[in-house]
C-alpha positions in Angstrom: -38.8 -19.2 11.4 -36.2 -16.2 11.7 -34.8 -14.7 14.7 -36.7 -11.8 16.0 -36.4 -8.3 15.4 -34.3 -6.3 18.7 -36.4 -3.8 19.8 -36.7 -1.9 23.3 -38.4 -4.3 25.7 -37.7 -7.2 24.3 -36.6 -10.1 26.6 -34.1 -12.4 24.8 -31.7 -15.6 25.4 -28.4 -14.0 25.8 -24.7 -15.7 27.2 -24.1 -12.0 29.3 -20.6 -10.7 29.9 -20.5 -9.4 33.3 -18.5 -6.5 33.8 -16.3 -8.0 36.4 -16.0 -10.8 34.4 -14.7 -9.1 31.3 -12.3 -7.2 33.6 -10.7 -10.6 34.8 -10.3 -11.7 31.1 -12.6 -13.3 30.6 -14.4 -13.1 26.9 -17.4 -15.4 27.2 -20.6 -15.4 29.4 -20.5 -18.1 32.1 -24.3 -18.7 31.2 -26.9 -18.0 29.3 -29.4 -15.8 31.1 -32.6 -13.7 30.0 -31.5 -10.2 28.8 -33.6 -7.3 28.2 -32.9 -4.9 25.1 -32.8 -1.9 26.1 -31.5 0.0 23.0 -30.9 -0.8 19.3 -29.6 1.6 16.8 -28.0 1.5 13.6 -24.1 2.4 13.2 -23.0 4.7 10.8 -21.1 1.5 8.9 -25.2 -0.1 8.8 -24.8 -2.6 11.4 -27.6 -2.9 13.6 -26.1 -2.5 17.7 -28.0 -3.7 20.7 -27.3 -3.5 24.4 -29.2 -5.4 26.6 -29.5 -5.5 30.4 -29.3 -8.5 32.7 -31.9 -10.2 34.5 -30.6 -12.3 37.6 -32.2 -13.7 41.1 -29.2 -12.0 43.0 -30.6 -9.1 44.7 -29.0 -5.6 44.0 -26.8 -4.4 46.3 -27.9 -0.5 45.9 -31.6 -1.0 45.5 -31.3 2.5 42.5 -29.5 -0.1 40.2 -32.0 -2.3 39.6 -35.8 -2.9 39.0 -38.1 -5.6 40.3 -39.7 -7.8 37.9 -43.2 -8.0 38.8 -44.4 -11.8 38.9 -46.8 -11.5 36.4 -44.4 -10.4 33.4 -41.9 -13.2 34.7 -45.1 -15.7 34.4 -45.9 -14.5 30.8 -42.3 -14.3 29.7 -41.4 -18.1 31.3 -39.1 -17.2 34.5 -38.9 -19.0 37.2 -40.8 -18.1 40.3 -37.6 -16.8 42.2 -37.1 -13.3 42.7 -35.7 -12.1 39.2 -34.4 -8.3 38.7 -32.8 -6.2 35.4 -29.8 -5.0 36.5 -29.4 -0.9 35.5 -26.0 -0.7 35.8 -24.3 -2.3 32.8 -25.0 -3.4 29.7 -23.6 -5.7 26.8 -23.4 -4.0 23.5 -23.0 -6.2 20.2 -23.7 -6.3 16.9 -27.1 -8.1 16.1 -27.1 -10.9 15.9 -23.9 -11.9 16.9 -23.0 -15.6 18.2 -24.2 -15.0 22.0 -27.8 -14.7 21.3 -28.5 -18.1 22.2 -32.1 -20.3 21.0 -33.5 -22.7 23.5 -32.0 -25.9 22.8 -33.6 -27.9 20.2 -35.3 -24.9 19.2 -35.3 -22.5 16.0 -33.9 -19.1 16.4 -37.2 -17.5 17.2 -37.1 -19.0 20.4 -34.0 -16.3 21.0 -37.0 -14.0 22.3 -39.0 -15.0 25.1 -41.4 -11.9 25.0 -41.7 -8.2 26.2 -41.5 -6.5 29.4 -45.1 -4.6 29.8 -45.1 -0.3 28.4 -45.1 0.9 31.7 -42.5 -0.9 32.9 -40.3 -0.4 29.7 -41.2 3.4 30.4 -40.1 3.3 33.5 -37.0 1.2 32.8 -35.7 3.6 30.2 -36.3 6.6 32.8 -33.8 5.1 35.6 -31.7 3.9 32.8 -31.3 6.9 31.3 -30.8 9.1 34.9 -28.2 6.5 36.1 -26.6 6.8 32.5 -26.6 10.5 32.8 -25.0 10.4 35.9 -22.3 8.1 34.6 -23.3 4.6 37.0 -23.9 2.6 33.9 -21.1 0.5 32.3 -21.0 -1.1 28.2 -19.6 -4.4 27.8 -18.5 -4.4 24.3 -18.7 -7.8 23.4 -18.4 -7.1 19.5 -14.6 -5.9 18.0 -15.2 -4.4 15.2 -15.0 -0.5 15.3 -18.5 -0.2 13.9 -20.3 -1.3 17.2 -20.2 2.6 18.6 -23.4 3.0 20.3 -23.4 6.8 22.2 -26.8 7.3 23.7 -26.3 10.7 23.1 -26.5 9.5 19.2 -29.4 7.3 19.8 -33.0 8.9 20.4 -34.8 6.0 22.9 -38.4 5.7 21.4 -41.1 5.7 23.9 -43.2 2.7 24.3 
């Protein structure tokens, strides 16, 4: 088998690079954690660039940068039962598929995805995304160096679901 192909939605194995973490120095995720894509694009040098969004059981802090993930999608996708929500506010950016998607161990690399979030709530993700974005409370953690892994949302039209 073959890893999967990124698209919006999709919930994937990732090592995330918080924000706060990248600004301390460090350079590698502390764990792997589920991730949901949230764009992918091509770059004008061909590579294919995805951000992704965290998932984590810490509750948000400001209720507008996150969503909720409703049990039944965190059944269906594998999560625990804990309390699970994508954060809004930053993302990692990286060129697909680059050494941080991670399989389950043991596992081929189609066991990178664990399955997709539901239309509506992919819908509804991209909105607040998008607004938060737009009013600049998102950050990219670029966790790829070369100069091709430019992703501008104001290049990238988001498909709808």
């Amino acid at each position: 088998m073959s890893l999967p192909t990124p698209q919006q939605g999709l919930v994937i194995r990732y090592a995330y690079l918080w924000h706060e973490e990248k600004a301390q120095g460090q350079d590698e995720g502390v764990k792997d954690r589920p991730c949901a894509v949230i764009l992918s694009a091509q770059s004008e040098a061909g590579d294919l660039i995805v951000a992704v969004l965290p998932i984590t059981h810490s509750p948000p802090h400001d209720p507008e940068l996150a969503m909720a993930i409703p049990d039944e999608t965190k059944n269906r996708l594998g999560l625990d039962q804990s309390p699970s929500w994508i954060v809004l506010s930053e993302a990692n950016k990286f060129i697909w598929p680059g050494p941080d998607v991670r399989p389950k161990p043991g596992e081929g690399p189609e066991s990178v995805a664990m399955g997709f979030l539901p239309g509506y709530f992919i819908e509804v993700l991209r909105q607040r995304y998008l607004a938060l974005h737009e009013q600049r409370k998102t950050v990219y953690v670029a966790r790829s160096s070369e100069d091709s892994a430019v992703l501008r949302l104001s290049q990238v039209v988001i498909p709808r679901s």
